[in-house]
N, C-alpha and C positions, 0 to 999 in steps of 0.2 A: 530447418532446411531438410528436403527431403532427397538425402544421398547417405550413402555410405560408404565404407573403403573396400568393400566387396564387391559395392557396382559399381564402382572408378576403375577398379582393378578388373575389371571382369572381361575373359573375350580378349588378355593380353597377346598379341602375335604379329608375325609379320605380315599379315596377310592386308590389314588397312591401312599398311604405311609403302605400299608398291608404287604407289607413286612418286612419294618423294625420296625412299631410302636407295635405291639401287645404286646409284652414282656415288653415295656415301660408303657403300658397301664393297664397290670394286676399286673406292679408292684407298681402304684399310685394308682390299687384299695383297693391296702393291707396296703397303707396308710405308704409306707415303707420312704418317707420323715420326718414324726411326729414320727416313731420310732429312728430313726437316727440324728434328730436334736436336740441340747443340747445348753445350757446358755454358751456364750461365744464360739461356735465353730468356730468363724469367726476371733479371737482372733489372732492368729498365719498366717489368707492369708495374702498375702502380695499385695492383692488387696482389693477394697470397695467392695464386693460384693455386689449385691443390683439386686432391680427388679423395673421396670416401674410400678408402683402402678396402673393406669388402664388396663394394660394386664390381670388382674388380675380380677376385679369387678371396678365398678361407686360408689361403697359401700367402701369410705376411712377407714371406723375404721375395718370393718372385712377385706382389702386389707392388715393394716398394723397388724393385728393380725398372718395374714397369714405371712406376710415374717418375722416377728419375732419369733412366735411362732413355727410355721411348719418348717417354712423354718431354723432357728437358725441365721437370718440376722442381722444386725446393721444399714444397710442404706436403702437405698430407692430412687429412682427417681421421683420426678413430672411431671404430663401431665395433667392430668384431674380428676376430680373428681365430686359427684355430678351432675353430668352432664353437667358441667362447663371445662374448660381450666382452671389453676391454673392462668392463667394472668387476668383472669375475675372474679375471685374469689371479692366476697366486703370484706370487714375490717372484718366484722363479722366472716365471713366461714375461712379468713386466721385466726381469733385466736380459731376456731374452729379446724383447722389443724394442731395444732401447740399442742395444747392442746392433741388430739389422738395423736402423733407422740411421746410426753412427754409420754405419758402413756402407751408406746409400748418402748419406749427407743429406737425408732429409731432418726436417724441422716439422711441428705439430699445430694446428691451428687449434683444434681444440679438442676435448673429449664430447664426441659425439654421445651423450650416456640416454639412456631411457629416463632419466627422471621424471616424474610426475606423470608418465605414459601409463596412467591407470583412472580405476573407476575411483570418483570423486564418495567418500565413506556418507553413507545414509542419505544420499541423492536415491532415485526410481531410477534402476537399472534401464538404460537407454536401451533404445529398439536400434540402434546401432552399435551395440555394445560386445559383439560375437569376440572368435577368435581372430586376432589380427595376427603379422610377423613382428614380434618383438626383437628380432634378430640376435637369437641366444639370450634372450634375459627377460624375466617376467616376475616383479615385482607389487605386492599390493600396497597396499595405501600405508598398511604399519608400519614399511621396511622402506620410507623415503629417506625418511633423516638418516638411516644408514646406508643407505646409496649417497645420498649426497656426501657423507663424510668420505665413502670412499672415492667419488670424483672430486674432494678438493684433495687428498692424498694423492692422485694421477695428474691432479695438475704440474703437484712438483714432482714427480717421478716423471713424466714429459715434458716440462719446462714450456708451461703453455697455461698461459690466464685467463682462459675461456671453459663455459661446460655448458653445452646445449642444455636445454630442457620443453617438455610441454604444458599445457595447462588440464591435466587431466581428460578420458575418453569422452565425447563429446555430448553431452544432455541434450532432450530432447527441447527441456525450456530450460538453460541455465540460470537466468535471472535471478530464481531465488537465491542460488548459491555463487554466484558471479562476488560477492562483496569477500565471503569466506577463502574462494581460490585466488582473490588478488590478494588478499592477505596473505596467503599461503606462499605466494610466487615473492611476496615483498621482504617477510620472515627468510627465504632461503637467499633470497640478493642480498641481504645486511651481513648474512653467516659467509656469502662467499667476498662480500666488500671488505672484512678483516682478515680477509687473507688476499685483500689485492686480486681480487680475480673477478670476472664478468660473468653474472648472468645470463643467457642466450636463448629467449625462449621464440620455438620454433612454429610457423603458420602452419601448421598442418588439418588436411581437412575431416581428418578420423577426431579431432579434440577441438575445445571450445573455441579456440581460436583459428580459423582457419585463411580469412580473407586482408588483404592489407586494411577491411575498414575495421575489422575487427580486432587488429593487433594494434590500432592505433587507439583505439579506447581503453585497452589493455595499458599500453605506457601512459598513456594519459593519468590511468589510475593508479598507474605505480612508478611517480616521478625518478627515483633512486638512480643516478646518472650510470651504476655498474648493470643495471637489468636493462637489455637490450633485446632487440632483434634479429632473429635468424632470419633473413626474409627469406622465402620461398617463390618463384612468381610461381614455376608451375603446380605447387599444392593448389595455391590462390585458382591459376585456372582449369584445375580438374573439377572443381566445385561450379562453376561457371563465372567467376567473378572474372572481370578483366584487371590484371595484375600490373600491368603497364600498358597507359598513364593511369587510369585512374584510380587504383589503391594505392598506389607508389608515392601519388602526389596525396595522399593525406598521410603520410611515415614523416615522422621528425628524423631530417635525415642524419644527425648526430645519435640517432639512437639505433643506428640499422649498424650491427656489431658480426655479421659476417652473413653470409649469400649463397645457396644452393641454387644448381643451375641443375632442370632436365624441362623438359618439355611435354606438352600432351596435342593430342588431336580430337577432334569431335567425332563420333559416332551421330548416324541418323534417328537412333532412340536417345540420344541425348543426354548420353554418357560419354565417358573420357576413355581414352587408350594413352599410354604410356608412349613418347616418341624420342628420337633422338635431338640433340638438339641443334635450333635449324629446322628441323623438321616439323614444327608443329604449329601451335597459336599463338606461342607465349613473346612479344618483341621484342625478343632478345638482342637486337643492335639498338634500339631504342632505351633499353634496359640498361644496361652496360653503357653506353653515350649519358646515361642519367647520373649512374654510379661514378662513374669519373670526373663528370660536371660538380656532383655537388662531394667531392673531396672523399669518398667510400677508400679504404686504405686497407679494410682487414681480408679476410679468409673468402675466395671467391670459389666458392668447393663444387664438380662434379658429382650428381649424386644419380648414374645416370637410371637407375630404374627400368627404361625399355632395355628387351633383351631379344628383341626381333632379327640378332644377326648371328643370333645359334647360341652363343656362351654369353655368359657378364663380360668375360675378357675382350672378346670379340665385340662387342655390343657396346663396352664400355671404350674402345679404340672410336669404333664411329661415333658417338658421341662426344667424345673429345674433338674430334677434327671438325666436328658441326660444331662446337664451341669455341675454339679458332678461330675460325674463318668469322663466327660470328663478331668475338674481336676485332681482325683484322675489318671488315666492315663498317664498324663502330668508329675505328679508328684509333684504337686503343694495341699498345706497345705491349704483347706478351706473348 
């Protein structure tokens, strides 16, 4: 496919979302999330609501102030903090985390970690292979298995049985090597299945998997009931795929193990801008009316990405409240 995450990302601002963002923008100036948010509102979804904690701020205790307080959340996702990756974190800063997470009474969906977010060893260096944001962490191919031992060590230090992962930077023809990284993906689900805990590998469209057709050949090929799904719809539709209905409906929906919500728009050259959500392509009351129909129960995580409303804090308020409403919509209790 001819894309890359430099041209998805490119030309990010608020200037091609004027149409749809103003109303979402003067409704987080009135601060209409902290009027709406209440103790226990999240009691009755029948998802983990939650938000990526550095979309948000680098600033962990006022990040989890926000999705507790503001937002009326119980969970939360790790990436980074401090300006650290949560897998770099030392002993100290994890009982430092732990300690604000207690004091917000938030709970963890999973370790959002980099795993496998690298070039795939004696593959032909892809023509989309540059510098990306690894968000505080960059790891090569030698140093998985020791990343992975330190996110199953974070699991029980966050009391959470999940850890993202991806299937290495994206080839230009993976084919040849597609049999070596499903093994590789199935080698690291057996290592985290003896410790009880979930595989989670992510659609993203910088790496080999990016499309719901492409993650479902992905489990197809690697049955192991603990290696699941991150679905993404909007990675799926910055690539141009439609993510909902039609990659959605070929996902075994028992294998779809926790859910990023952000949204994108079309560009006239035929690339993606980052939007809030609500605000974009991606069907997200159609999406969510799916996840609830076919019994979706885990981590329904914020990842918000656009930042067209000045800050991530800011940007990550309207995209929450486009996420809302897109619930409330759907018909869905959170």
């Amino acid at each position: 496919m001819g894309y890359t995450r430099r041209a998805v990302l490119a030309g990010l601002g608020l200037a091609a979302f004027q149409s749809a963002v103003p109303p979402l923008l003067k409704k987080a100036g009135a601060s209409s999330l902290m009027t709406t948010a209440a103790a226990g509102a999240t009691s009755a979804c029948p998802f983990k609501l939650a938000v990526i904690n550095d979309e948000i701020t680098q600033d962990f205790d006022k990040a989890c102030q926000i999705v507790s307080a503001d937002f009326g959340l119980d969970w939360i996702e790790l990436r980074s903090m401090w300006n650290k990756n949560v897998t770099e974190l030392d002993e100290k800063q994890v009982e430092d985390a732990r300690r604000v997470l207690e004091q917000h009474k938030l709970r963890v969906t999973d370790i959002a970690s980099p795993l496998f977010k690298t070039d795939w060893p004696g593959a032909p260096r892809s023509s989309q292979s540059e510098s990306r944001d690894q968000f505080h962490a960059e790891f090569d191919a030698s140093a998985q298995d020791k990343l992975l031992d330190r996110c199953i060590s974070l699991c029980k230090s966050f009391n959470t049985d999940r850890i993202r992962c991806f299937d290495y930077w994206r080839l230009d023809d993976p084919r040849p090597y597609q049999a070596a990284i499903n093994a590789k993906l199935q080698q690291a689900a057996e290592r985290c299945a003896k410790n009880n805990l979930v595989l989670l590998l992510e659609n993203e469209m910088s790496c080999n998997t990016a499309t719901g057709e492409e993650a479902a050949a992905v489990l197809k090929a690697i049955p192991n009931q603990n290696f699941m799904l991150n679905w993404d719809p909007g990675n799926a539709a910055a690539v141009g795929s439609t993510p909902y209905p039609n990659g959605y409906e070929l996902l075994p929906k028992d294998r779809i193990g926790h859910c990023h919500c952000k949204d994108v728009v079309s560009k006239p050259d035929h690339k993606y801008d980052w939007a809030p959500v609500g605000g974009g392509i991606v069907d997200w009351v159609g999406q969510l009316q799916a996840l609830q129909r076919d019994g979706f129960h885990y981590g329904l995580s914020l990842e918000t990405h656009w930042q067209g409303a000045g800050t991530p804090e800011a940007s990550t308020r309207v995209s929450m409240e486009g996420l809302k409403k897109a619930l409330t919509k759907a018909g869905v209790s959170c």
